[in-house]
N, C-alpha and C positions, 0 to 999 in steps of 0.2 A: 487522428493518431492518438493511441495511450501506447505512451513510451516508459519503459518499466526499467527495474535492475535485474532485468535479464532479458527481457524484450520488450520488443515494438512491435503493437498489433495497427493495422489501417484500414479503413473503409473508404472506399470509392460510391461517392454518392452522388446521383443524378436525381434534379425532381424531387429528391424527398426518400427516393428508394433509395438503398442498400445497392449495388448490382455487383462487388465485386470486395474481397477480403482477403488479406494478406499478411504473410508477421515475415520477421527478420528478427533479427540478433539487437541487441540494447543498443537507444541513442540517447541515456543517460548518464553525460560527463560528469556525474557524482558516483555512481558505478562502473564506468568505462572507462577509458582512454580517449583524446579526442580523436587519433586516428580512426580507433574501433568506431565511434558514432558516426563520423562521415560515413564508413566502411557498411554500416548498418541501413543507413536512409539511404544511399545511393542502393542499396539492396533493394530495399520496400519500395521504393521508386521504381527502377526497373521491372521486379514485378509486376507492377501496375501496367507496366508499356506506357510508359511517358504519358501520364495523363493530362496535362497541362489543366490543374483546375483553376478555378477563378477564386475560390477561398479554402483557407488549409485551417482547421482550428485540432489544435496539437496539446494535449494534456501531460503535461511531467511533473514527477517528485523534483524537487530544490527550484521550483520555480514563486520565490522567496522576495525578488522585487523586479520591478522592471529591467532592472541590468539585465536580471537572468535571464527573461523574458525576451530580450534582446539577441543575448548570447543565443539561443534555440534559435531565433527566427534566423540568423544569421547561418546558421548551419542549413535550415532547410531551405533558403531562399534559392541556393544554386539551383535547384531541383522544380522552382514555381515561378517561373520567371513571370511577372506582371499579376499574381497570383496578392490576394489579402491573404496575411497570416496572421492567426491569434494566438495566442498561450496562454495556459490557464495552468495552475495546481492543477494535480491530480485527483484532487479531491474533489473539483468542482462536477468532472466526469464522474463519479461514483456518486455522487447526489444527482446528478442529472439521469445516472444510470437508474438509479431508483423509482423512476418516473415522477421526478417533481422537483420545480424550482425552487420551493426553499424548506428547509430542514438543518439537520445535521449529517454529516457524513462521516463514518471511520474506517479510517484504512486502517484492517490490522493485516499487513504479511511481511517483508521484509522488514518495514522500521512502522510504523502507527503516529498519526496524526488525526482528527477529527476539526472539521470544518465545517460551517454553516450559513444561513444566510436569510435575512425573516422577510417579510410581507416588504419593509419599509426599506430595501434593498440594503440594510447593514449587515457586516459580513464579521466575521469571528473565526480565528482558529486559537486549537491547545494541543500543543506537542508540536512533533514532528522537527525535534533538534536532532536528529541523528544519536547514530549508535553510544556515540561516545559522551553525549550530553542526555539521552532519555530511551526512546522508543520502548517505554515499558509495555508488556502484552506482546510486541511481536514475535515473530520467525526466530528473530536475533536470541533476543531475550529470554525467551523460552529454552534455549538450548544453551544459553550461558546461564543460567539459573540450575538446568540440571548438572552442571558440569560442576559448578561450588558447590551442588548439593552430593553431586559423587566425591568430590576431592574432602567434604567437608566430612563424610562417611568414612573414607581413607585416614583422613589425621584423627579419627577415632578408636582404629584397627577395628572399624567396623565391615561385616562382610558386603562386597556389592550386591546393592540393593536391583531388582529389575528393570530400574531407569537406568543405573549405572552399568547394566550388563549391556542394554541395548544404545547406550550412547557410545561405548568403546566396542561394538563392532560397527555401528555404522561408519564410525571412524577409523577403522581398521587398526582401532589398538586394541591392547591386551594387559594393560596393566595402567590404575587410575590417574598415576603419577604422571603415565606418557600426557594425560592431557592439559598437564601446566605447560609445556616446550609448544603443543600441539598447536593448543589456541594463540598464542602468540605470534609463532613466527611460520608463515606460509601460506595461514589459512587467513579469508575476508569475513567479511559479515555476510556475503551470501550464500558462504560452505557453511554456516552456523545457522544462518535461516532455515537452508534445506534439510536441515536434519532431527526439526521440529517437530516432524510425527512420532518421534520415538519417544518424547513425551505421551503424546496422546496413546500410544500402543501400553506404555509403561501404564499408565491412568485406568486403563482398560482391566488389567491384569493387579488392581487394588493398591498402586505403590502409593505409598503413602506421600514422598514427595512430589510423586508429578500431579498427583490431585489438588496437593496444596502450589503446586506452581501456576497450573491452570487455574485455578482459584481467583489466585492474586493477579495474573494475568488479568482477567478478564475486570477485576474491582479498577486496576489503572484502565484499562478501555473503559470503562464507563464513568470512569470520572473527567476524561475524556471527553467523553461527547454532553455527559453534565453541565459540566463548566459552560463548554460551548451555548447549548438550549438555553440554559439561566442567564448566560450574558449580553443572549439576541431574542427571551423571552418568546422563545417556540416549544410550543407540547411536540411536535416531530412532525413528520415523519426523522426516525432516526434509523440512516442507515449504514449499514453493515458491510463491508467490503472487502477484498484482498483475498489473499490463499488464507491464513486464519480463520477471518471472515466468514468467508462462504463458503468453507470446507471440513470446518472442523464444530460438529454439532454441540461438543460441551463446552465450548465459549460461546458458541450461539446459545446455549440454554441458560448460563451462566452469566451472559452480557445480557439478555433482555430481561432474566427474573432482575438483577440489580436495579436498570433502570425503571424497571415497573414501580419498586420501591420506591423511589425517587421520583416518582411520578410523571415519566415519559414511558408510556405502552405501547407508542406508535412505532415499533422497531420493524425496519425489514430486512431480512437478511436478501442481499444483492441475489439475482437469479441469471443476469446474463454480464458479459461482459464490460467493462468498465467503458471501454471503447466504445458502447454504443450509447452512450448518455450524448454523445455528439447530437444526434435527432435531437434529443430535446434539448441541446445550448443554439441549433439552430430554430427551434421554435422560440424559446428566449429571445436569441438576438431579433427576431422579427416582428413581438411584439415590445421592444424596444431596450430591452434588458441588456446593461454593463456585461461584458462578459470579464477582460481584464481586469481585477482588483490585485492591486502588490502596491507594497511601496516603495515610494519611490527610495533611489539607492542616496 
């Protein structure tokens, strides 16, 4: 399973094959409710038609120490009765999705973290505190950057620029002011993620701040996955990952020419789902590879 801040994708794997895929709603209690994650995996479970497997290996964001790691199994355990369950970051899934056990990985779409892991099984991450302490480059980010960048236009009586026109419709407002009350009170971090193309649309149509957002976006991603490579002494593979990620080509052009500089060229940008780096943490686990790494609480 890659259990997301807005869903849960799963595979049903027999042998080694694939034979069966299904999503439901989020069962990540840093984005959900705990109700809603029960509400979610009892979902993706039933779909499946009660599969009772023999091992469940399950990838989440805020899986930060074994507690957490803990907290998840506990939730899925109703559902796997006599069943092994592992938890991993979800990072480990997007390096694994890359096809290869060690590198760096970044997740850039709701919040951005980069993780890695070299030859000699040591393992390194940089970022991934959450909205309120970092997630520079993301979903988030990106659309709180345009929002000071319109408000900051506003206390100039400067006229909205075409970030700031297409950040107050996607918002369904009409005036730049609305968006100080806006972002405050009602909306999450994941209304603010999803409204991150309007950068990329604004970037398109020459605004000058969303170019320099994506910019600077993309210099914190890569210092990012930097940090990581020099601290576990890996040329790469460095991969790429999330809705930013693998959706959005001028932080892919922007995130590899940087690192090129820096002298990691080996960038991939992700090509299938994160969920399917499963195959290769079970080829891992078989030739004898750690899968749990966190610390302990």
């Amino acid at each position: 399973m890659d259990i997301g801040g807005s869903k849960t994708r799963g595979l049903l794997i027999r042998d080694g094959t694939v034979v069966h895929e299904q999503q439901a709603g989020s069962a990540n209690t840093q984005s959900v409710s705990g109700e809603t994650a029960v509400a979610s995996l009892r979902d993706l479970f039933a779909a499946f038609g009660d599969p009772r497997p023999d091992l469940v290996i399950a990838g989440s964001g805020g899986i930060d120490t074994a507690e957490d790691a803990q907290r998840l199994r506990d939730l899925i355990a109703p559902h796997t009765p006599g069943a092994e369950v592992i938890v991993v970051h979800d990072t480990r899934l997007t390096l694994a999705a890359g096809r290869t056990s060690t590198g760096v990985a970044v997740i850039a779409g709701t919040g951005s973290v980069a993780w890695g892991r070299n030859d000699a099984g040591r393992t390194a991450r940089a970022g991934g505190w959450g909205y309120l302490l970092g997630d520079e480059g993301s979903g988030y980010w990106l659309t709180r950057e345009a929002a000071r960048a319109t408000l900051h236009r506003f206390n100039l009586d400067q006229p909205v620029s075409p970030l700031g026109a297409g950040l107050l419709a996607a918002c369904g407002l009409t005036d730049p002011e609305q968006l100080i009350a806006h972002f405050h009170f009602g909306t999450d971090r994941r209304y603010w993620a999803a409204r991150s193309p309007v950068v990329y649309a604004a970037a398109d149509d020459g605004d000058a701040d969303a170019l320099r957002i994506i910019r600077v976006g993309a210099e914190h991603l890569a210092g990012l996955a930097t940090q990581v490579a020099d601290q576990l002494d890996v040329a790469g593979p460095i991969v790429l990952g999330s809705g930013i990620g693998m959706h959005q080509p001028r932080t892919q052009r922007a995130f590899t020419a940087l690192l090129a500089e820096r002298g990691h060229p080996h960038v991939r940008v992700l090509d299938r789902e994160p969920v399917y780096g499963v195959l290769q943490l079970l080829a891992d686990r078989a030739n004898g590879i750690v899968l749990e790494t966190y610390t302990e609480p």
